[in-house]
Phi, psi and omega in degrees: 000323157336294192298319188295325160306293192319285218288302154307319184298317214269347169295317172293291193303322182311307207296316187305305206286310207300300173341269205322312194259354128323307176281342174279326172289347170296299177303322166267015121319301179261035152250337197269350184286119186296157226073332183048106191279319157020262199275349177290331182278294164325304155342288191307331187259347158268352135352277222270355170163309202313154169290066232332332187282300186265031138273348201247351203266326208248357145284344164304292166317326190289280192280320164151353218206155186273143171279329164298155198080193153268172202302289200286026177251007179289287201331312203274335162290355193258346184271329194286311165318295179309298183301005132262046195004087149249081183249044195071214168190145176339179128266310182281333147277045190027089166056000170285157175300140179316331194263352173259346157321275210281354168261315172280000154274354186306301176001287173297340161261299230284306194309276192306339199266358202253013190250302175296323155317294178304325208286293171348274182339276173355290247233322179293321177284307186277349156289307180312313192285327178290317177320329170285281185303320196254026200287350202272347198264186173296331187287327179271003174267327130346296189283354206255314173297339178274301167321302192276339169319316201255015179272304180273012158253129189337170147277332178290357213252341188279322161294299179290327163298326182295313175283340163300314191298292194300312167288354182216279164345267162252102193259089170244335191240099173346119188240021192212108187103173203252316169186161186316129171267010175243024156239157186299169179252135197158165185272110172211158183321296215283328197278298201321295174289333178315299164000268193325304130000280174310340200230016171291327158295331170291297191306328211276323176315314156347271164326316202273324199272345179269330154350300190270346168294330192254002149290317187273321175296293169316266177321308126036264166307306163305305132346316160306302173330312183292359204269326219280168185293331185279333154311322190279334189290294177326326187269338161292331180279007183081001190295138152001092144353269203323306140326293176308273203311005196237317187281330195288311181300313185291336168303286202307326169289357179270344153280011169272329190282352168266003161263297182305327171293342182278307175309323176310300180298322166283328180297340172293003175216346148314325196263048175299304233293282157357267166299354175278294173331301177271345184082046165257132185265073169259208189312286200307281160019273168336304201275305195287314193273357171273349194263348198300315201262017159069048177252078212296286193311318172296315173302336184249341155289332186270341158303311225271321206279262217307305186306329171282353181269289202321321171287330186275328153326294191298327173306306177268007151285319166312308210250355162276323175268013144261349193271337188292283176250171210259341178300289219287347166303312197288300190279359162272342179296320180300268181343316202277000000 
C-alpha cells in the first residue's frame, strides 16, 4: 500500500509540471502568432470606444491573461489564473468561460468514445482469444484478416463509409447532429431514444476503427500465453478446456488494460475527424472550429483539457495494473 501511495505521488507531480508546460506552450503560442492578437484586440476595442484601461481589463478577462506588461509577468497572471480555471472566455461563444464551453462539449465526447471503446474491447478480447486458439483453422485466419483490415483503415475513411451507407445509401440512421431538434430536451422517451439514434454512427465508427488493434493484440498475448509453463502443467493434470481457457484469458488481458486506459485519454482529442463527420458538438469539434475562428483562448483550453485527460489516463492505467496483478504487487512489496 506504501509503494502504491509512492507510486501515486510521484505520477501527480509529473502529471502536475506536464500540465504546467503544456499550458506554457500554449501561452507562447498565441503570443508568437503574427500580429500578436492580444494587442490587435485591445488595439480594436480602444477603436471602438473603450477606455486603454477597460480595454486592457477587458482582453484580460477574454484571454485569461493581462496584456499589460512584460511577456513573463502575462505568463504569470495566466499560469495564476489556471489554479482557479480561469481559463479566459470564448470569442466565439458570445463571451462565455472557456471551462464552461468545454464541460459541454466534453459530454458529447466523453459518452460516445467511452461506449465505442469498451465495446470495441469487449468484442475485441474474445474474437483475440478465438483468434489465438484457432489460429492454425479457417476461423482464426478470418479472424485475424478482419482484425488487420480494420486496423489499417484511418477512422475518417470508417466514418465516412458508415455514413454513406447507413445515411445516404440506406438512409436508417440519422448522420447530422447529437439529436433530432424537435424533441424537448429532458429524461423523456423520444429525446432519450433521438440521443441514441444519433450516436450509434459516432459509437459504431468508434468501435470498429479500435476493434482490430485490440484483436490483434489481445491474440498477441495469448499466444504468448500459451507458450508459458503453467498452461502446460494444467494440461497435464486434466483440467477443463474451460478452465484453461479462463486461465488464459485472464493472463493474456492484463497488458491490455493499460493500453485501454491510455486509448481512452487519447481518443478525447482523436475524434476531431469523427465529430467533424457527424456534426457532433464535442471536443474534437471544439478543438477544430476554435483554430478555424482564431478563438486562441478556447484553442488552449481545449489543449490544456485532452493533456489532463492523457495524463490522468495514464496514472490510473498504471495504477490499475498494479493493483490488477499479483507480479507487479509482489514486487513493489519486495521493494518496499
Amino acid at each position: 500500500m506504501i509503494a502504491i501511495a509512492r507510486r501515486l505521488a510521484g505520477h501527480l507531480a509529473r502529471g502536475v509540471v506536464m500540465i504546467l508546460v503544456v499550458a506554457t506552450i500554449s501561452f507562447f503560442i498565441v503570443r508568437s502568432i503574427p500580429g500578436d492578437p492580444v494587442a490587435a484586440h485591445t488595439q480594436k476595442l480602444i477603436e471602438q470606444g473603450m477606455s486603454p484601461e477597460a480595454a486592457e481589463q477587458a482582453t484580460r478577462v477574454l484571454y485569461g491573461f493581462q496584456p499589460k506588461g512584460s511577456l513573463w509577468a502575462q505568463y504569470g497572471d495566466y499560469i495564476s489564473g489556471l489554479f482557479t480555471f480561469d481559463l479566459g472566455q470564448s470569442v466565439t461563444h458570445a463571451g462565455a468561460p472557456v471551462t464552461d464551453v468545454l464541460a459541454e462539449a466534453a459530454k458529447w465526447t466523453v459518452l460516445p468514445v467511452l461506449a465505442g471503446t469498451l465495446l470495441s474491447f469487449l468484442v475485441g478480447i474474445i474474437m483475440g482469444v478465438y483468434a489465438a486458439i484457432k489460429r492454425s483453422g479457417k476461423l482464426g485466419d478470418v479472424l485475424a484478416i478482419s482484425g488487420s483490415l480494420l486496423h489499417g483503415v484511418p477512422q475518417y475513411v470508417l466514418g465516412l463509409l458508415l455514413g454513406a451507407i447507413f445515411a445516404t445509401l440506406i438512409p436508417i440512421l440519422p448522420s447530422d447532429g447529437p439529436v433530432d431538434i424537435l424533441f424537448e430536451p429532458g429524461f423523456n422517451a423520444g429525446y432519450i431514444g433521438s440521443l441514441a439514434e444519433h450516436a450509434v454512427l459516432p459509437v459504431a465508427t468508434y468501435a470498429l476503427s479500435a476493434y482490430g488493434g485490440w484483436i490483434l493484440a489481445m491474440k498477441s498475448s495469448v499466444v504468448t500465453v500459451l507458450g508459458d509453463d503453467f498452461i502446460l502443467a494444467a494440461e497435464l493434470r486434466g483440467m477443463k478446456r474451460s478452465i484453461i481457457f479462463r486461465y488464459i484469458a485472464r493472463n493474456a488481458i492484463l497488458p491490455l488494460f493499460t493500453i485501454l486506459a491510455l486509448s481512452l485519454g487519447l481518443l478525447l482529442g482523436g475524434a476531431v475527424f469523427i465529430e467533424r463527420i457527424f456534426n457532433y458538438p464535442g471536443l474534437g469539434k471544439l478543438l477544430l472550429d476554435s483554430i478555424t475562428m482564431r478563438d486562441y483562448a478556447l484553442m488552449g483550453g481545449a489543449f490544456l483539457l485532452i493533456t489532463v485527460a492523457i495524463i490522468v489516463a495514464n496514472i490510473l492505467a498504471d495504477l490499475f495494473y498494479s493493483v490488477i496483478d499479483p507480479r507487479v504487487r509482489s514486487g513493489e512489496e519486495v521493494s518496499a
